[in-house]
C-alpha positions in Angstrom: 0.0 0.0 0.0 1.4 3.2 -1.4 0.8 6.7 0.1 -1.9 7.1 -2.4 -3.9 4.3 -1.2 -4.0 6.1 2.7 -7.6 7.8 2.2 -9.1 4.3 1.3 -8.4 3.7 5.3 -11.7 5.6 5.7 -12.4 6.6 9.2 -9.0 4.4 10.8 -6.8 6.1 13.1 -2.9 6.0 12.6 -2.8 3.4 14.9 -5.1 1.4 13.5 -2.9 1.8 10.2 0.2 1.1 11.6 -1.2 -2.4 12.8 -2.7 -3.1 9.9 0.4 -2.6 7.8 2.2 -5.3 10.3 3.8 -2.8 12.9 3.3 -4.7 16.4 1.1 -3.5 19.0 3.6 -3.0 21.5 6.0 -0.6 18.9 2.6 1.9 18.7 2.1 2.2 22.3 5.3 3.2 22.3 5.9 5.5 19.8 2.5 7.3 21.8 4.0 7.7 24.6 7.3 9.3 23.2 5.3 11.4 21.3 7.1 10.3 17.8 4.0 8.6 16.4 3.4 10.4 13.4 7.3 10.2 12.5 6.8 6.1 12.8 3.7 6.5 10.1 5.9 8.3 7.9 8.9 6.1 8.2 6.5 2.8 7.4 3.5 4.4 5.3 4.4 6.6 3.2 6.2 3.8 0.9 4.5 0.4 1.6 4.8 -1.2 -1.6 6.8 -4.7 -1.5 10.4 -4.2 -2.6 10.4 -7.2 -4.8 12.7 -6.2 -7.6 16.9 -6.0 -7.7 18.5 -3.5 -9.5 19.7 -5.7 -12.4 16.0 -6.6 -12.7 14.7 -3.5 -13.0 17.7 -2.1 -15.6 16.6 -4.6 -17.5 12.9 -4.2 -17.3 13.4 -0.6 -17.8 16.3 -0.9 -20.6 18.7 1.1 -19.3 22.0 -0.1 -17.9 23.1 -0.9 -14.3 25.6 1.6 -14.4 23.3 4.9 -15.4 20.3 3.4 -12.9 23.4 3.2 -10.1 23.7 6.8 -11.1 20.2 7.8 -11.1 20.1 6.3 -8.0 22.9 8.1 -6.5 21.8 11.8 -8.0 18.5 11.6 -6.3 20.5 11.3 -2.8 19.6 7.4 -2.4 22.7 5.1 -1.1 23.6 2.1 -4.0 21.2 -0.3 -4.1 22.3 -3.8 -3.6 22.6 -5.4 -8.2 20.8 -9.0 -6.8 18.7 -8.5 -4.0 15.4 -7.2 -4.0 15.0 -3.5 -3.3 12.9 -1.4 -5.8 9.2 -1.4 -5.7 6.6 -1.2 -8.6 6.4 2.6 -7.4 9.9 2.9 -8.3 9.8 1.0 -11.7 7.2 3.2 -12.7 8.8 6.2 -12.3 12.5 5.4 -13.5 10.5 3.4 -16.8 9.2 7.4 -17.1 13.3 8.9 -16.5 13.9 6.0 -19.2 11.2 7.7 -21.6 12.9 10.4 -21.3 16.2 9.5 -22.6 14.7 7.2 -25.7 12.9 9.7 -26.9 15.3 12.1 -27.1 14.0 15.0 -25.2 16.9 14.7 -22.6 20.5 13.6 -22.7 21.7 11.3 -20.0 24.3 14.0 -19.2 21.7 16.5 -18.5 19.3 14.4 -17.1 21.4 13.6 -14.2 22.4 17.4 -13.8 18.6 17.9 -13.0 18.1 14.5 -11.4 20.9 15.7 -8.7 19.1 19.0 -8.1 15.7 17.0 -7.5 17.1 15.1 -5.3 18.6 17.8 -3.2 16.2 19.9 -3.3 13.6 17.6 -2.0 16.0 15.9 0.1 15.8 19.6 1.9 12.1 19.9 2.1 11.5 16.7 3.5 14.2 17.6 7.1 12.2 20.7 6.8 9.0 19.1 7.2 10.2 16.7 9.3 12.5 19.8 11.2 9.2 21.6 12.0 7.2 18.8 13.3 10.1 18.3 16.0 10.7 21.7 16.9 6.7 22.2 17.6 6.6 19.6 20.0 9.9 20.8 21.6 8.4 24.6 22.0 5.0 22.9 23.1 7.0 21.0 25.8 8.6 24.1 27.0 5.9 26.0 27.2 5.0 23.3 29.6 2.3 21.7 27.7 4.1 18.3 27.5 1.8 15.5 26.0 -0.3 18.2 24.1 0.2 18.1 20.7 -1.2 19.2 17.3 -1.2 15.6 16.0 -4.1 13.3 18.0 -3.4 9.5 17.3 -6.9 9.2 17.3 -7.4 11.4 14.4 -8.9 9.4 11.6 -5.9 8.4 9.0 -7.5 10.2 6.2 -7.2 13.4 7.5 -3.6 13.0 8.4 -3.0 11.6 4.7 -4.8 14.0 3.2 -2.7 16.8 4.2 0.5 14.9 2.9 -1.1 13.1 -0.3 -2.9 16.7 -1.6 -1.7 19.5 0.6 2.1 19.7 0.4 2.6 18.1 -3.1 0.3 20.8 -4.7 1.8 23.5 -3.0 5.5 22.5 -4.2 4.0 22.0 -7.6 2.6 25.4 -7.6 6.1 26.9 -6.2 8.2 24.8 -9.1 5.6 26.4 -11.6 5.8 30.3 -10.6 9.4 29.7 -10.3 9.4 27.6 -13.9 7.7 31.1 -15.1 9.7 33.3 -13.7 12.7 31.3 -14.8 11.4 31.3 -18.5 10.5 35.2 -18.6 14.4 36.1 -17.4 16.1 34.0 -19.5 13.6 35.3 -22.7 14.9 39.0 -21.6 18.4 38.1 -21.4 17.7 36.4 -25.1 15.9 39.9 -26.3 18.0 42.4 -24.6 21.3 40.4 -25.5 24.5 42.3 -24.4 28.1 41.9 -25.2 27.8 38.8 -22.6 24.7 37.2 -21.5 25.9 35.3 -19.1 26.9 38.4 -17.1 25.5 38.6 -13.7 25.7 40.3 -10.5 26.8 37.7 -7.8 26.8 38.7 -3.6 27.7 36.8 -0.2 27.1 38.2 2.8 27.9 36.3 6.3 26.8 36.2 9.4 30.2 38.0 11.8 30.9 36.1 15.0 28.9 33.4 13.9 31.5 30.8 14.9 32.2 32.6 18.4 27.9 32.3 18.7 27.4 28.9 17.7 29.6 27.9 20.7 28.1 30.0 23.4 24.6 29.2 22.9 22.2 26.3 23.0 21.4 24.7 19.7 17.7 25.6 19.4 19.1 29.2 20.2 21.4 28.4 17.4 18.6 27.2 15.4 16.9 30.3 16.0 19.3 33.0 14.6 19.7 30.7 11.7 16.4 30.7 11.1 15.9 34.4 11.0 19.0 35.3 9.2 17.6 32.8 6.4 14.5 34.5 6.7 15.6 37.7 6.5 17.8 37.1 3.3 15.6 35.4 1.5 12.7 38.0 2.2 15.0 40.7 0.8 17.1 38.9 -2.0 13.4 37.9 -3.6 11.8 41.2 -2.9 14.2 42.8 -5.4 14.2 40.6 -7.7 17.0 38.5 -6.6 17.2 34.5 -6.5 18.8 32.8 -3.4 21.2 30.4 -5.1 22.1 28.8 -1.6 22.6 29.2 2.6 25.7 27.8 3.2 25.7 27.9 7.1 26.1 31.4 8.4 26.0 32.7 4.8 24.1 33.5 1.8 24.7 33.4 -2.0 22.5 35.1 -4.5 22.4 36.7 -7.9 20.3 39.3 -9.8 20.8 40.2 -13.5 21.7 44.5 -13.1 24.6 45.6 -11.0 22.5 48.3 -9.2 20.0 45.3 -8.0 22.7 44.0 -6.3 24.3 47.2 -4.4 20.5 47.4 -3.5 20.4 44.2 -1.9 23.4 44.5 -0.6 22.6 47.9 1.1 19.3 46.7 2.4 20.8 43.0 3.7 23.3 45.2 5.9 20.7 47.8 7.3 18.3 45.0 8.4 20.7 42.9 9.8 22.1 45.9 11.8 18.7 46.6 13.1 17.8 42.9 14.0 18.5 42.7 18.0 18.8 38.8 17.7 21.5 38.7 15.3 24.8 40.5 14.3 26.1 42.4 10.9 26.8 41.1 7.9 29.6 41.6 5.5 28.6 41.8 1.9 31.2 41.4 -1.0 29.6 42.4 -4.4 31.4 40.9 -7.8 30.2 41.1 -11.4 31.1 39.2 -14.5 29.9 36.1 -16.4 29.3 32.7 -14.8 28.4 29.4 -15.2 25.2 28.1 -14.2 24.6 24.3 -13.6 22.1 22.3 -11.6 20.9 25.9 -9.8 24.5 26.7 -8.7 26.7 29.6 -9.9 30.5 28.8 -10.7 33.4 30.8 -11.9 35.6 33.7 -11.3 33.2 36.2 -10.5 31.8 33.9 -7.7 35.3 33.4 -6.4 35.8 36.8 -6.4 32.5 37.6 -4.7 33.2 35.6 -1.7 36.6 36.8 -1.3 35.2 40.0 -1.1 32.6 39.6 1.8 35.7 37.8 3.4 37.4 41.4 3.9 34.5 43.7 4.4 33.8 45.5 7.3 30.8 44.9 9.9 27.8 46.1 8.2 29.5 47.1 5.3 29.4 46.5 1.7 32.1 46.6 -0.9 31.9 46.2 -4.7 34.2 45.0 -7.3 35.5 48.2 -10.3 33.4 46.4 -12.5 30.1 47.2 -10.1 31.5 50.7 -9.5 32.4 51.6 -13.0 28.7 50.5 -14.0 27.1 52.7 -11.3 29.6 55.3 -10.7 27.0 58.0 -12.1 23.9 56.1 -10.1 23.1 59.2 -8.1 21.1 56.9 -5.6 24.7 55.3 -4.2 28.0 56.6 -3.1 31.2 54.4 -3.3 34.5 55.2 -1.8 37.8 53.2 -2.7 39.9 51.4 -0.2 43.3 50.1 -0.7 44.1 47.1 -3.1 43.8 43.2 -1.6 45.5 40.6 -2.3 42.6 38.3 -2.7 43.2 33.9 -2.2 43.7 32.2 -6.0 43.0 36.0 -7.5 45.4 38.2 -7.1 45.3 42.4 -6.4 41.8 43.8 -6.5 40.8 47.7 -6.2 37.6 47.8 -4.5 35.3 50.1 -3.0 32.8 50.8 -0.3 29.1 50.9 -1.4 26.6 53.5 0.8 23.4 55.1 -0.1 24.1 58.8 -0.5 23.8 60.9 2.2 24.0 58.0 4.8 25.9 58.6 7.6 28.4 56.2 8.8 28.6 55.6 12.5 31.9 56.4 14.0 33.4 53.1 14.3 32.7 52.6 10.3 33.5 56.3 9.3 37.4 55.2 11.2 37.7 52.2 9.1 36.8 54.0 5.8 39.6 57.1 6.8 42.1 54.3 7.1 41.2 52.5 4.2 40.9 55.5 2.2 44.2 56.6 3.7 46.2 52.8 2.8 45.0 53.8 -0.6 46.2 57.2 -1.2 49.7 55.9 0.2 49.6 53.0 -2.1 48.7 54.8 -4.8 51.6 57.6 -4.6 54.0 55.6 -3.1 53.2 52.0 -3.9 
């Protein structure tokens, strides 16, 4: 029994399920005691179907060889299944006979497929700890909050509520996300196509990271942790998409996105270090600014101007934002932003960068800021005269 079959349970409760699909008595109880009963469901309903088939049967049912189903396998995140022992289900000969359609009839290359079949995997890899992440941490607040044994999921709930929000809810909401994103996708790479410049693949590419983040994560308890993580996620994906930006990824205590126009990114940038700044909970950013063309595979960025970007946030300041020449050259004449030049770095696997402080015009630095940009400023005007 599949997770599509669950609403044909009719009025059973999970426990009832969980019997009925062979889980003893005694495992229930005490998944209902420690609270962790709908995690159990998950774990043995949600994929019920025998596993009856070994890989070598199913490459060969499917036509495809061991080797690329192995690497199928792999890209969606899945450890190696055992060649001659059972382990696929007709669930999953279904849906790799449908990756195999793919490939014999042309509309994919194997190459590409598992380029997209890798960012599948991760990306749904992520959703499900998410689900699975906030399920946890509701029960954990509820039990602080001293309500322990209280808890939005009743095991007496009848089953086909409970499956209903997993079979219909979540899978149309991610299919409505992957098509307004699939849209939005489409309509920036159509203007790129229309508006062509001397390099499409150009691109505005910014980091900024969390400072002290490393000092933090050792002082405080992890849900505390969890917490300022949480926000600072929040917060950057809030303002990266509200400009038009894409998050391309967190990486821990730091974000990486892109937006097409240089003065979209000093905007971001900007905004990412005022809002941080005025978040109680959490500390400044640095935010390093590159542009330049990139390569873009499976949703990641790669190339120099990433590299570049990322050293750059490495050497800000606290709440500051510095730009490549290329980004000031481009907006140098933006009356909406200010930039100041600092002395050359010698940046890791790049060499000797000028770059320059972004601010909105006008702004006034605060007096710890203002002293770093007077010695910066000052480094530069020696360099510069005397080398």
């Amino acid at each position: 029994m599949a997770l599509r079959d669950w609403l044909g349970l009719g009025k059973s409760t999970v426990q009832d399920a969980l019997i009925a699909a062979g889980v003893e008595e005694d495992e229930v109880a005490a998944a209902v005691d420690a609270g962790t009963l709908e995690l159990l469901a998950i774990e043995r309903l949600v994929i019920t179907d025998e596993q009856k088939y070994s890989a070598e049967e199913v490459a060969a049912e499917v036509g495809i060889s061991l080797e690329l189903l192995t690497l199928v396998w792999r890209a969606l995140g899945f450890t190696d299944p055992p060649p001659d022992e059972p382990h696929f289900t007709d669930f999953d000969l279904a849906t790799l006979h449908q990756t195999a359609e793919l490939i014999d009839g042309g509309l994919v290359e194997p190459d590409m497929m598992l380029q997209m079949t890798r960012v599948i995997g991760s990306s749904l890899s992520r959703v499900a700890a998410a689900q699975v992440g906030v399920m946890l941490e509701q029960r954990r607040l509820k039990e602080a909050a001293g309500e322990a044994g209280t808890d939005d999921f009743d095991p007496e709930e009848p089953f086909e509520v409970r499956a209903g929000l997993l079979l219909d809810t979540m899978p149309s909401i991610m299919d409505y996300v992957w098509r307004r994103h699939l849209e939005g996708e489409a309509r920036r790479r159509l203007v790129q196509l229309v508006d062509r410049h001397d390099d499409d693949s150009k691109r505005t590419v910014g980091f900024a990271d969390l400072v002290g983040f490393t000092a933090v994560s050792q002082q405080v308890p992890d849900h505390e942790l969890a917490a300022i993580v949480d926000r600072f996620e929040a917060l950057a994906y809030d303002i990266v998409a509200r400009h038009g930006g894409r998050v391309i990824k967190m990486i821990g205590d730091e974000v990486m996105f892109v937006v097409d126009e240089a003065q979209t990114g000093v905007e971001i940038g900007l905004t990412l270090a005022e809002t941080y700044h005025g978040e109680e909970s959490i500390s400044d950013v640095r935010v390093g600014l590159a542009a330049g063309p990139v390569l873009e595979r499976e949703g990641d960025l790669y190339g120099p101007t990433v590299n570049l970007a990322s050293r750059i946030a490495g050497i800000a300041y606290p709440g500051g934002v510095v730009v490549s020449e290329s980004i000031r050259d481009e907006e140098a004449e933006n009356e909406a932003f200010e930039f100041h030049s600092i002395r050359a770095h010698t940046l890791k696997d790049i060499g000797r960068v000028k770059l320059w402080v972004a601010r909105r015009r006008g702004d006034e630095l605060s007096l710890l800021a203002a002293s770093r940009l007077r010695r910066e400023i000052g480094r530069a005007w020696i360099e510069e005269r005397f080398g």
